[in-house]
SEVONU-783503 format. One record per residue: residue number from 1; residue in three letters; chain; x, y, z of N, C-alpha, C in turn. Coordinates in steps of 0.1 Angstrom, whole numbers, padded with zeros to 4 digits, always signed. Example, Ala and Ser with C-alpha at 12.3 -4.5 7.8 and 13.67 -1.06 7.14 Angstrom:
2
tidren_lovo_kevo_n.u_n.v_n.w_ca.u_ca.v_ca.w_c.u_c.v_c.w
1_ALA_A_+0132_-0057_+0078_+0123_-0045_+0078_+0132_-0033_+0078
2_SER_A_+0128_-0022_+0071_+0137_-0011_+0071_+0129_+0000_+0079
//
This chain:
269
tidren_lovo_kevo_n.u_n.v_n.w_ca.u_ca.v_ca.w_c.u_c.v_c.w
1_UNK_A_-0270_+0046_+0047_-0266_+0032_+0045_-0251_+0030_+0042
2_UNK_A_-0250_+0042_+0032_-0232_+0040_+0032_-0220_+0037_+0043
3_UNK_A_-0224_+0046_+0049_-0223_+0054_+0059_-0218_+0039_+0074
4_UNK_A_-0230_+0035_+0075_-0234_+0021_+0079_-0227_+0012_+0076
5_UNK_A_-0226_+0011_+0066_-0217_-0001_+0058_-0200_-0001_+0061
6_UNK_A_-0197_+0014_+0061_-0182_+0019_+0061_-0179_+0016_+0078
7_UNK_A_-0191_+0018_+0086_-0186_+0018_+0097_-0188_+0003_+0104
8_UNK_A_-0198_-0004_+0099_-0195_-0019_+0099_-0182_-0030_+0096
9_UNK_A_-0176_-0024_+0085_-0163_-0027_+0077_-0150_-0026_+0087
10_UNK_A_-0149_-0015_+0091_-0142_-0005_+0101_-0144_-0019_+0112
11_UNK_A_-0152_-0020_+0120_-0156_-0020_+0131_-0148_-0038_+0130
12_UNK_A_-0156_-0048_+0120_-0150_-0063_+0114_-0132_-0063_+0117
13_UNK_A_-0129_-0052_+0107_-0109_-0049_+0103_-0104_-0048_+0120
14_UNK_A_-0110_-0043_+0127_-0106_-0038_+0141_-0105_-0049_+0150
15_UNK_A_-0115_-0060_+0153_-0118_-0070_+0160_-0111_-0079_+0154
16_UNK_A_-0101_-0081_+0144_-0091_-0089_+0141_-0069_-0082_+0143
17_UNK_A_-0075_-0076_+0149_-0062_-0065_+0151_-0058_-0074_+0159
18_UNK_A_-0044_-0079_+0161_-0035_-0086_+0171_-0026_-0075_+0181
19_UNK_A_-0025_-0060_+0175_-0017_-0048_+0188_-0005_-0051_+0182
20_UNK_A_+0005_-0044_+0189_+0019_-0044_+0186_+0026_-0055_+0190
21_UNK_A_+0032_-0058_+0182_+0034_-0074_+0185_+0054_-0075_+0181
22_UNK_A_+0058_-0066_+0178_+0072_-0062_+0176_+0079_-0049_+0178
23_UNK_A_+0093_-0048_+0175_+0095_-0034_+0178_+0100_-0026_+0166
24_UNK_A_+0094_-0029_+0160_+0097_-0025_+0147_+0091_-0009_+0147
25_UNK_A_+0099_+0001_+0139_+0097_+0016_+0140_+0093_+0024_+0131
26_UNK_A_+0089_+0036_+0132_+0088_+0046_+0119_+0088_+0058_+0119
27_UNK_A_+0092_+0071_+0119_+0090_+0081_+0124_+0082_+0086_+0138
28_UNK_A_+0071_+0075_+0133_+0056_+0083_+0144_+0054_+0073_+0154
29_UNK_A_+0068_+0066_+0154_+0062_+0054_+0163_+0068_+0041_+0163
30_UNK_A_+0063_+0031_+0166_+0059_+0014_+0166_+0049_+0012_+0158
31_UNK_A_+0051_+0002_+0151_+0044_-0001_+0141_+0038_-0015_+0138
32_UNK_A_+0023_-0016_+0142_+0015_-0029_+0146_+0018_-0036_+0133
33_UNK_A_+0023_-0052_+0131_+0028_-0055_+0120_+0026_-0076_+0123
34_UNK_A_+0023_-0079_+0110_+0018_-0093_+0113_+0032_-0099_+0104
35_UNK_A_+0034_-0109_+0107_+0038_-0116_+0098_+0040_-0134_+0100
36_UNK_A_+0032_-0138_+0088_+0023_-0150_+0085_+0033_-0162_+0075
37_UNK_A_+0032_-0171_+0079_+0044_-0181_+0075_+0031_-0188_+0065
38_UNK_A_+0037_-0196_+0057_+0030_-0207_+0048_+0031_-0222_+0058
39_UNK_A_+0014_-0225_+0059_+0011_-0236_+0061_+0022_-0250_+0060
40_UNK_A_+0026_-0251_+0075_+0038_-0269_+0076_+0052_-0253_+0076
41_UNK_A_+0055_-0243_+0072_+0064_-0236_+0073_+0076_-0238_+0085
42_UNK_A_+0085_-0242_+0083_+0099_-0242_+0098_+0105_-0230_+0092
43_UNK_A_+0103_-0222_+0098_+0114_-0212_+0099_+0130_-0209_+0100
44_UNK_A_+0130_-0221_+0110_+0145_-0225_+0117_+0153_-0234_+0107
45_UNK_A_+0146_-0241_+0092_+0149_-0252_+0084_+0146_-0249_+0072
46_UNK_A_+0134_-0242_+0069_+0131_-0241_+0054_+0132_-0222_+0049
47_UNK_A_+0129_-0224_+0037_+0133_-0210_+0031_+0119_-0205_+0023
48_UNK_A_+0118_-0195_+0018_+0106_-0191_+0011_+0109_-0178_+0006
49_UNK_A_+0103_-0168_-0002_+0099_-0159_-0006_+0090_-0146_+0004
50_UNK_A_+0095_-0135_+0003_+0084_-0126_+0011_+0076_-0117_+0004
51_UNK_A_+0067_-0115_+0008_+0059_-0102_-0004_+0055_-0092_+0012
52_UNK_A_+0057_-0081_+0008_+0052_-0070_+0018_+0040_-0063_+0015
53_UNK_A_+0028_-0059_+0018_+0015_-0056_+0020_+0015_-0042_+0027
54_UNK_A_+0012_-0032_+0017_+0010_-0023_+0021_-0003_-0014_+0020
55_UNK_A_-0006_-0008_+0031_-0023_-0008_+0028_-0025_+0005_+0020
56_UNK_A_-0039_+0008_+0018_-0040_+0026_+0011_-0045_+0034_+0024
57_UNK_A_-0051_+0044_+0021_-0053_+0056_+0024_-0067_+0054_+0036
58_UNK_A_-0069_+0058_+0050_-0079_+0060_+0058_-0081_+0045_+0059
59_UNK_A_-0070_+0034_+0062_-0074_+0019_+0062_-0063_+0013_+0072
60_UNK_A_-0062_+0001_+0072_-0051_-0009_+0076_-0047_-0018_+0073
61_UNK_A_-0042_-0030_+0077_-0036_-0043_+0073_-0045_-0052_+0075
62_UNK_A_-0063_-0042_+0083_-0074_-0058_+0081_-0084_-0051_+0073
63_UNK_A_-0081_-0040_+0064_-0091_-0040_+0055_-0088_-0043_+0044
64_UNK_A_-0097_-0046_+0037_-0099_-0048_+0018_-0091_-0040_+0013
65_UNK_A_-0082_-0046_+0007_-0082_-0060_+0002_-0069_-0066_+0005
66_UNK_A_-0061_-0061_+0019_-0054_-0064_+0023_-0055_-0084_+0030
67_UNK_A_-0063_-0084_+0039_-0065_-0097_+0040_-0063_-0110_+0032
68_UNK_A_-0078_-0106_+0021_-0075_-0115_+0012_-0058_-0120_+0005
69_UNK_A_-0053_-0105_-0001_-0040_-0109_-0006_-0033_-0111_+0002
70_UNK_A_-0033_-0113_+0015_-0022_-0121_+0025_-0022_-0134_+0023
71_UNK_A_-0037_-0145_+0021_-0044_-0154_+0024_-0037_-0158_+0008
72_UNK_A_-0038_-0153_-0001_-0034_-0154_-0016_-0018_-0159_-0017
73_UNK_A_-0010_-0149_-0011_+0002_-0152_-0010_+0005_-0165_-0001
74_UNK_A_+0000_-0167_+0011_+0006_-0176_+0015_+0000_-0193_+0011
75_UNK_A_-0008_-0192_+0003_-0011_-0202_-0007_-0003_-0209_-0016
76_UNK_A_+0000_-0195_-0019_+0013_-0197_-0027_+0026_-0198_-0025
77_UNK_A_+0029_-0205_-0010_+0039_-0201_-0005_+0049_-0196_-0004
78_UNK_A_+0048_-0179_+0003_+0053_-0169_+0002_+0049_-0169_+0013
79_UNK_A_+0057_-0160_+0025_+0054_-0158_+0039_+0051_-0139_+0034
80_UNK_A_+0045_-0138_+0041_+0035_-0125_+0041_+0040_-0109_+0054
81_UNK_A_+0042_-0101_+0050_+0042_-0092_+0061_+0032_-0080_+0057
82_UNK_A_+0026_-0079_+0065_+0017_-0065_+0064_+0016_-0056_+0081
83_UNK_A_+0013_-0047_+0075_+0018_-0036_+0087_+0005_-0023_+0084
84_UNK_A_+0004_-0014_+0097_-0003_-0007_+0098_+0004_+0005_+0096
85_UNK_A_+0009_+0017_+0089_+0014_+0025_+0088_+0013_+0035_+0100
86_UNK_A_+0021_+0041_+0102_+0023_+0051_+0114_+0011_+0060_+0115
87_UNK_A_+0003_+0062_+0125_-0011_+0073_+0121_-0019_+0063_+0121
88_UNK_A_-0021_+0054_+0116_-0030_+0045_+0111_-0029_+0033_+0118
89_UNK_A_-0044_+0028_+0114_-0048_+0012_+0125_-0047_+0014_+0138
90_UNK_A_-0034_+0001_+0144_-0028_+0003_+0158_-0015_+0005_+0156
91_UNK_A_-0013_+0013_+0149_+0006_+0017_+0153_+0001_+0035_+0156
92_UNK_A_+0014_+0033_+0160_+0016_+0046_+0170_+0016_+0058_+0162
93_UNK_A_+0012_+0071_+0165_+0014_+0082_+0159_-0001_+0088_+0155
94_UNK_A_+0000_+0102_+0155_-0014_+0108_+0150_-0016_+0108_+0137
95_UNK_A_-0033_+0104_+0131_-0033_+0108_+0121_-0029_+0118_+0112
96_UNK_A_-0028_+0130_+0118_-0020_+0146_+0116_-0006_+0147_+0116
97_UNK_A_+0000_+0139_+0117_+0010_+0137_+0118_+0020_+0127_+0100
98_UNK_A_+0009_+0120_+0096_+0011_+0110_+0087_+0015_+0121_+0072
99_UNK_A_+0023_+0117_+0066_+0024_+0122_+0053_+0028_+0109_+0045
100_UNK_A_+0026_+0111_+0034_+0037_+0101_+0025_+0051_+0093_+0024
101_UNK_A_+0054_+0105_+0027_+0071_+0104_+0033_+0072_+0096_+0044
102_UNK_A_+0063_+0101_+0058_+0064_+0090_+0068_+0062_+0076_+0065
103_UNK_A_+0053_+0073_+0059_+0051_+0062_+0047_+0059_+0055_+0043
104_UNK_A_+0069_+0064_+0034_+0077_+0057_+0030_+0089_+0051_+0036
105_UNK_A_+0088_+0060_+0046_+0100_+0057_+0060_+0093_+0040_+0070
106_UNK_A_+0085_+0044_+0068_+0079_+0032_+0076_+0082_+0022_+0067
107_UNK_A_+0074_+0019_+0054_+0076_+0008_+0045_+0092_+0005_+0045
108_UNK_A_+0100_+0015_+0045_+0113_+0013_+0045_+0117_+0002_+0053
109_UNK_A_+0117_+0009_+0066_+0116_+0000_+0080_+0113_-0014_+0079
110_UNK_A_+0102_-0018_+0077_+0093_-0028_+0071_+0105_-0039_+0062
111_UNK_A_+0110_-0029_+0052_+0117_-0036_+0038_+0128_-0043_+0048
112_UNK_A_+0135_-0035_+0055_+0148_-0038_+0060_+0148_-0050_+0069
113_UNK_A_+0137_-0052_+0078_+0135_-0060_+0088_+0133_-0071_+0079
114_UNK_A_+0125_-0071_+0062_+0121_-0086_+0059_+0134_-0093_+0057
115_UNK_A_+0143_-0078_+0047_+0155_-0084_+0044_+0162_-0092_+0053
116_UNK_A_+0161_-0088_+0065_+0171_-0096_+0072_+0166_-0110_+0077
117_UNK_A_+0151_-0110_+0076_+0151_-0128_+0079_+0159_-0133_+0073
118_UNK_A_+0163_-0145_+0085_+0174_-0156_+0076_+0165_-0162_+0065
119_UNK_A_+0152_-0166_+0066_+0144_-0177_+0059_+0144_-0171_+0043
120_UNK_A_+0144_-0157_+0046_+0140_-0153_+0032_+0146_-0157_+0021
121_UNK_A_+0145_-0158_+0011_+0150_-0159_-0005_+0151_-0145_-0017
122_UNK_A_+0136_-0137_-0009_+0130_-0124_-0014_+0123_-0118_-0015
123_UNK_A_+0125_-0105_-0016_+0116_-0099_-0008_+0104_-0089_-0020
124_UNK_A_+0091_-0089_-0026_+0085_-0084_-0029_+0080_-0074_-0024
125_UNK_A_+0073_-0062_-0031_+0066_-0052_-0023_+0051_-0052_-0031
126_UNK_A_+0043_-0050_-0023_+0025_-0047_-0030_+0022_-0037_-0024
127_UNK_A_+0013_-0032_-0028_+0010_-0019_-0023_-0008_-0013_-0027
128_UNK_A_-0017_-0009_-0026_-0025_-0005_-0025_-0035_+0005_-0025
129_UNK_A_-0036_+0012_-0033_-0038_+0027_-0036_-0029_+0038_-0029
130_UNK_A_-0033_+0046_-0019_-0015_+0050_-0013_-0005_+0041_-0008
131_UNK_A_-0011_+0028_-0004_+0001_+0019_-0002_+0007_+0013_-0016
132_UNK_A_-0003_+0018_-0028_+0009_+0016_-0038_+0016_+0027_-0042
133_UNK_A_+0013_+0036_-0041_+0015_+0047_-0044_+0037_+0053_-0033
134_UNK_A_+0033_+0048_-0024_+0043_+0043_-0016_+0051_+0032_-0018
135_UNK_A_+0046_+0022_-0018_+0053_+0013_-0027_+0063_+0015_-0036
136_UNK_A_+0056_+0021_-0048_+0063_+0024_-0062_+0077_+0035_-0062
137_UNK_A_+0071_+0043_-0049_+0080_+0053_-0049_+0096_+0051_-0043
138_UNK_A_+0089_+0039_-0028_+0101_+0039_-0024_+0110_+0027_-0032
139_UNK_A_+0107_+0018_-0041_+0110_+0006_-0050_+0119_+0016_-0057
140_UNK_A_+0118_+0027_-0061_+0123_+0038_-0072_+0136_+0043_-0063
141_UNK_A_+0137_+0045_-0049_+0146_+0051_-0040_+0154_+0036_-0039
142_UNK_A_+0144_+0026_-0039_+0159_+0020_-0036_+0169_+0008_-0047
143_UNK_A_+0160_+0011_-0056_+0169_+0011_-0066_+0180_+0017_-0071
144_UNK_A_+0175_+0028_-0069_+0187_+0041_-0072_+0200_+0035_-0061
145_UNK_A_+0195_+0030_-0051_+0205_+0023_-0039_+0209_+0013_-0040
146_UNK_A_+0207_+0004_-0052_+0207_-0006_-0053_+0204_-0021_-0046
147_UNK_A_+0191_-0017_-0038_+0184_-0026_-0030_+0172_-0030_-0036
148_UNK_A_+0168_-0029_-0047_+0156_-0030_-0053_+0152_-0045_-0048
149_UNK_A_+0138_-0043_-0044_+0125_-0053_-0043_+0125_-0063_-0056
150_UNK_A_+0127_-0072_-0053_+0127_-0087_-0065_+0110_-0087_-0074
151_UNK_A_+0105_-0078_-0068_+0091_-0076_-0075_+0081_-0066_-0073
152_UNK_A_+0075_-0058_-0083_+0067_-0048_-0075_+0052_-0050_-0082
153_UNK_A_+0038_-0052_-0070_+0030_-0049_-0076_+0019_-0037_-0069
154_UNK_A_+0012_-0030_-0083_+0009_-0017_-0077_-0005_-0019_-0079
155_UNK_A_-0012_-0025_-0070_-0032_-0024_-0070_-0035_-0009_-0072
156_UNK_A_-0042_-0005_-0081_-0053_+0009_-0078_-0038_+0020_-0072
157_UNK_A_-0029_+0023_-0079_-0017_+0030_-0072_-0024_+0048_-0070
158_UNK_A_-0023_+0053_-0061_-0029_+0063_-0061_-0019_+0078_-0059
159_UNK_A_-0016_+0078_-0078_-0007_+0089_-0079_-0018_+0102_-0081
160_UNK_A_-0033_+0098_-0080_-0042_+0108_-0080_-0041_+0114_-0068
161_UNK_A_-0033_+0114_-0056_-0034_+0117_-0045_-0025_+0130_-0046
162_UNK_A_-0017_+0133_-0054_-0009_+0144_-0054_-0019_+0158_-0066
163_UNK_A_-0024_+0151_-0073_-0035_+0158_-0080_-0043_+0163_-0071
164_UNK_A_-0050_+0157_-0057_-0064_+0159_-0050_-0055_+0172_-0042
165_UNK_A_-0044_+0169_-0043_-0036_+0178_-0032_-0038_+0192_-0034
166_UNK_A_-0028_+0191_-0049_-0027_+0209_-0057_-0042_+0211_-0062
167_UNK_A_-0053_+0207_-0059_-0064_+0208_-0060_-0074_+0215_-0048
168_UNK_A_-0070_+0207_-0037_-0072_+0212_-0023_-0086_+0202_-0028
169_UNK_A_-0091_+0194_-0031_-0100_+0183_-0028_-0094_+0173_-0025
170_UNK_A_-0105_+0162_-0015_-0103_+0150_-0010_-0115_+0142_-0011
171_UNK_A_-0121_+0137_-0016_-0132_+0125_-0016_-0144_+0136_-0006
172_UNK_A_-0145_+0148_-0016_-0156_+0157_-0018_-0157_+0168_-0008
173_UNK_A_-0141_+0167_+0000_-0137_+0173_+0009_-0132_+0185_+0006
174_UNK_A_-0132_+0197_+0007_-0122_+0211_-0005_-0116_+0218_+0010
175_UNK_A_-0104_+0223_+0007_-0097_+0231_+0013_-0089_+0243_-0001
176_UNK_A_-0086_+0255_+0010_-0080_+0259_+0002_-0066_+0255_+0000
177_UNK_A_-0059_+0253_-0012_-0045_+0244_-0014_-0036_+0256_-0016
178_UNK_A_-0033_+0266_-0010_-0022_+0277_-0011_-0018_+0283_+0005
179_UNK_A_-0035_+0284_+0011_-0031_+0285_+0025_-0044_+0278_+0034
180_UNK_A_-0032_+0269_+0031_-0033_+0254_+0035_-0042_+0253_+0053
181_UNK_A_-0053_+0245_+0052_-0055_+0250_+0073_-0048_+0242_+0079
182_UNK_A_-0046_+0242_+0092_-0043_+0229_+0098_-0042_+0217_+0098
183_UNK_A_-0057_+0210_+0096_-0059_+0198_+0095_-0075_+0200_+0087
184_UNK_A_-0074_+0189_+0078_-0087_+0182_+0073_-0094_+0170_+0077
185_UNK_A_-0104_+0171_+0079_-0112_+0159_+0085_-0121_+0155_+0074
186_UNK_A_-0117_+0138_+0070_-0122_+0134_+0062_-0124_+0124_+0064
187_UNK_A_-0138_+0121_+0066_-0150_+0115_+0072_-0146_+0108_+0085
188_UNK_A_-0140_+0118_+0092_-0136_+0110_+0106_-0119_+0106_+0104
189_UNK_A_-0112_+0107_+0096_-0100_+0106_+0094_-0092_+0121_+0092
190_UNK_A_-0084_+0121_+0101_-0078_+0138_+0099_-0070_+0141_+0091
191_UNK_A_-0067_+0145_+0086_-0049_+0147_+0079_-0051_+0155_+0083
192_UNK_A_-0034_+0161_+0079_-0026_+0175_+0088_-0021_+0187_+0073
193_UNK_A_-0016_+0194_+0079_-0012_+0202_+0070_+0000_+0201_+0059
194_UNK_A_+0008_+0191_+0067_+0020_+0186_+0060_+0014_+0173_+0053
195_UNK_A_+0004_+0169_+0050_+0002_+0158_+0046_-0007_+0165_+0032
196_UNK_A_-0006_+0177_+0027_-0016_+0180_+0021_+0000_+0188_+0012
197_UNK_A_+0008_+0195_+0020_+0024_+0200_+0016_+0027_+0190_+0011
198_UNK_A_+0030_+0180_+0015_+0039_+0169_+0011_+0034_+0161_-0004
199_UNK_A_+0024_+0161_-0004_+0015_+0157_-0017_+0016_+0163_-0027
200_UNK_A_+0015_+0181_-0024_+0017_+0185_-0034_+0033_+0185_-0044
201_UNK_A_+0043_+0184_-0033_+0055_+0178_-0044_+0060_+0170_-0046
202_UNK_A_+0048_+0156_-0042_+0054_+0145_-0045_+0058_+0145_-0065
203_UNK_A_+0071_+0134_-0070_+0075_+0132_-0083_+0073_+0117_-0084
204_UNK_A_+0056_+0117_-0083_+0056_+0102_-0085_+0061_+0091_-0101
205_UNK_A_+0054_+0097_-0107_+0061_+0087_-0119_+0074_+0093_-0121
206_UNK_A_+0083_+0104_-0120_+0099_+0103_-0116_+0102_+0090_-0111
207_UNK_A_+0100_+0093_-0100_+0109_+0084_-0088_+0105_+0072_-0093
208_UNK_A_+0091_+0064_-0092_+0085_+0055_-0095_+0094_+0046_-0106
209_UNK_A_+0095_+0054_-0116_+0102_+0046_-0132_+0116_+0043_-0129
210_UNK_A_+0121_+0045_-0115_+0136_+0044_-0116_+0135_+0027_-0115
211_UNK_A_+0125_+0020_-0106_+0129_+0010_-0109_+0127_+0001_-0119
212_UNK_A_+0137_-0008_-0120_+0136_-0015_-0132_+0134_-0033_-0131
213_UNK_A_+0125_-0037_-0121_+0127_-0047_-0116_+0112_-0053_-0125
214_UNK_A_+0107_-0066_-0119_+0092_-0068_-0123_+0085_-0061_-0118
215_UNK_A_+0073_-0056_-0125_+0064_-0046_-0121_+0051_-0048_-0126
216_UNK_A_+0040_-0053_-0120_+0030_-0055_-0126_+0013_-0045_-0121
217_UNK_A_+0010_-0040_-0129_+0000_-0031_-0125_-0018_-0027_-0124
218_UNK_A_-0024_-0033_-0114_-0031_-0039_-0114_-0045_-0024_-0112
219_UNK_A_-0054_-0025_-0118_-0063_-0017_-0115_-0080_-0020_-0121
220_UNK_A_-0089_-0019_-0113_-0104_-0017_-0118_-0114_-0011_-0127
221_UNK_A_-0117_-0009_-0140_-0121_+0000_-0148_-0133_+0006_-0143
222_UNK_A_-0140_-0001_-0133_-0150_+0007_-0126_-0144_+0016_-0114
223_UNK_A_-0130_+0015_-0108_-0128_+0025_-0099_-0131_+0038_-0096
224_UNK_A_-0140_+0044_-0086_-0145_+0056_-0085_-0136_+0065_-0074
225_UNK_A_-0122_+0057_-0070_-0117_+0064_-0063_-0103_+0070_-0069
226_UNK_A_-0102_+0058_-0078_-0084_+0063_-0084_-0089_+0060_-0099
227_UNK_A_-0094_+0070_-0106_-0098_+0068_-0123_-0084_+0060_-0125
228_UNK_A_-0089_+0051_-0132_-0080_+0043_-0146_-0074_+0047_-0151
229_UNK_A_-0073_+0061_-0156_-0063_+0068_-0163_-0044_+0066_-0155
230_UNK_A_-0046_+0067_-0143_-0039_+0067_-0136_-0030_+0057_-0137
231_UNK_A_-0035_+0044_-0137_-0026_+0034_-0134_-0020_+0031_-0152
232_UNK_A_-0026_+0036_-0162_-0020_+0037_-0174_-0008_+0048_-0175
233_UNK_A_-0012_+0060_-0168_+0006_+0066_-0164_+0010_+0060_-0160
234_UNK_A_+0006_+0050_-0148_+0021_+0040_-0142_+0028_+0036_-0153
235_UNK_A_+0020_+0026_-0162_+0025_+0019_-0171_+0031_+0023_-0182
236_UNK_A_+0028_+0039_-0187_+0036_+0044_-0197_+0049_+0051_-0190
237_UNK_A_+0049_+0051_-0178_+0059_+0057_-0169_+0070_+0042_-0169
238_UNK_A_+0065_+0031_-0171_+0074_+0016_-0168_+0073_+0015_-0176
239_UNK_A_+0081_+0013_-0191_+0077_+0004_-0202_+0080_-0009_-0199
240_UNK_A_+0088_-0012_-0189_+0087_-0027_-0186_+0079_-0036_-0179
241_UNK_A_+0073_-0023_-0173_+0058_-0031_-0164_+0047_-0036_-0176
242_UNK_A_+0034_-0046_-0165_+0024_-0050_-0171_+0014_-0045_-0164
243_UNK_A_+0002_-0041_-0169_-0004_-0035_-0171_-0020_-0047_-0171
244_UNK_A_-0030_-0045_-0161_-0038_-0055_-0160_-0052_-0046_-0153
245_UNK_A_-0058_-0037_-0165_-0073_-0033_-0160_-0082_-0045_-0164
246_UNK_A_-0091_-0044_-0151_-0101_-0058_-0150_-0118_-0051_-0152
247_UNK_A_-0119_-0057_-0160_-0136_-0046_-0168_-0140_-0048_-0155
248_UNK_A_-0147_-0040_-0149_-0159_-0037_-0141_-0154_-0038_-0130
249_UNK_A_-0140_-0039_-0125_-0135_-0042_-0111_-0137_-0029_-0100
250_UNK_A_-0140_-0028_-0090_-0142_-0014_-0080_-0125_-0012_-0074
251_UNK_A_-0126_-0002_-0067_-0111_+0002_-0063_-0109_-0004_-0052
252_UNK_A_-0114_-0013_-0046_-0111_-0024_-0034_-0110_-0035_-0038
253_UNK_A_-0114_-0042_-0054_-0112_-0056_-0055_-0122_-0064_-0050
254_UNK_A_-0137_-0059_-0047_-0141_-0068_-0039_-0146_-0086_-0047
255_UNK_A_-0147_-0083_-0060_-0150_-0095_-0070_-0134_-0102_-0069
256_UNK_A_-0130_-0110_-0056_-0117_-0114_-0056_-0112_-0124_-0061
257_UNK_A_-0125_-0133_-0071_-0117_-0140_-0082_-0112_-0137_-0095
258_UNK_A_-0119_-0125_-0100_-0110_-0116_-0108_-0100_-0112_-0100
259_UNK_A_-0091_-0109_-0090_-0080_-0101_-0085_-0069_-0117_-0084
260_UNK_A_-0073_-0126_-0080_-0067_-0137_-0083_-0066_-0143_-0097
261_UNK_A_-0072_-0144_-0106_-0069_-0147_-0119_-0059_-0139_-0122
262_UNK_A_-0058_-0125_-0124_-0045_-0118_-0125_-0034_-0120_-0116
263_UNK_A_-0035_-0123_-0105_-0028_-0126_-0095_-0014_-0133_-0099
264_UNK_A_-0026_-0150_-0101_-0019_-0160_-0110_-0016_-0158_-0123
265_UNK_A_-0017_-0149_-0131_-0009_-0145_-0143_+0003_-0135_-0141
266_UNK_A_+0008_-0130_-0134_+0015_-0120_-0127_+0028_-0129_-0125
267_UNK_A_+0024_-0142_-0119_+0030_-0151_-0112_+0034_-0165_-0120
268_UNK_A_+0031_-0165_-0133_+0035_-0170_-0143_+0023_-0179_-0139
269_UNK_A_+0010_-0179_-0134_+0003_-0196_-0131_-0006_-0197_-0142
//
């Protein structure tokens, strides 16, 4: 039934895909990428805010809980970009191919293209268990560059991913983590060998804490995929971040009037 369910989910996120719709790049490719104006929005005349949407791990830009917080933001009028990361969804590149790093290259990509709308005012980053996880990292790189993101928020950030690594587990998957195989297949999703390298030296709360901008840190006390402990290193890793575990919330958010109540406190509402 799980099983079922995951591949139902899957099947929904897919049948709302629009394909490559720009030429925007990343290491592995073209990169399938939406981006959503606020309702009465002129482009050519008025101005707004951007937030960028980055998804997690074995997902895209139409699954949970990516959608909803698109739908969230532009409520709030903020124009929205979300993107499928290289490997992943419909952008170009093999799953075996994808690491963190390409990630962050891509989100980069992503950052620079929002920058440059004329409309914008500013540009936020969200992110999502590895898309927060990515997120936070590259917010940290570009600070150090003095391009920092006017806001960062980190859902369920999954710095447990560098743990599963030097572990050689994945969501009940084991390899050996010294000599490393080729590729892991996890549940129909592959990673490669560099994607299991690359994890293991990621310096996530290093890099992470460089920035110093708004930072707010969102996570589920019921999460079975990224324990809670985790997102409290984010927070002791930021003393200037906030910090918002939601009793009983799952690591997708699906109870999404709790993920909006914090939302709008994040956002001063």
């Amino acid at each position: 039934m799980k099983r079922l369910l995951t591949v139902l989910i899957l099947l929904l996120a897919f049948s709302q895909a629009r394909g490559l719709d720009n030429t925007l790049r990343g290491p592995l490719g073209r990169l399938n990428t939406t981006v959503s104006l606020p309702a009465g929005f002129n482009a050519k005349t008025d101005s707004c805010r951007l937030i960028i949407l980055c998804h997690g791990f074995w997902a895209n830009q139409y699954f949970a809980p990516i959608p909803h917080l698109a739908q969230f933001f532009l409520n709030k009028g903020y124009a929205v970009l979300r993107f499928d990361f290289g490997g992943c969804g419909f952008s170009e590149g093999a799953s075996t191919a994808m690491t963190v790093e390409t990630q962050i290259a891509d989100a980069r990509a992503v950052y620079e293209y929002a920058r440059s709308l004329p409309y914008v005012t500013s540009v936020s980053l969200m992110g999502h268990s590895q898309g927060g996880l990515v997120a936070g990292i590259l917010s940290g790189r570009l600070e150090a560059e003095g391009r920092a993101p006017d806001s960062l928020f980190l859902l369920a950030p999954a710095a447990v991913i560098r743990d599963y690594a030097i572990q050689g587990k994945f969501f009940g998957i084991t390899c050996d983590p010294v000599n490393l195989p080729e590729s892991v297949n996890i549940y129909g999703y592959r990673i490669g060998r560099e994607y299991i390298r690359v994890a293991q030296g990621l310096q996530v709360y290093e890099e992470t804490s460089a920035y110093k901008g708004p930072a707010f840190i969102i996570q589920g006390t019921a999460d079975n995929v990224v324990p809670i402990e985790y997102g409290q290193r984010y927070h002791d890793a930021m003393p200037g971040s906030t910090f918002y575990p939601i009793p009983g919330e799952s690591h997708f958010f699906l109870f999404t009037y709790n993920l909006d109540r914090i939302l709008n406190k994040c956002l001063g509402n």
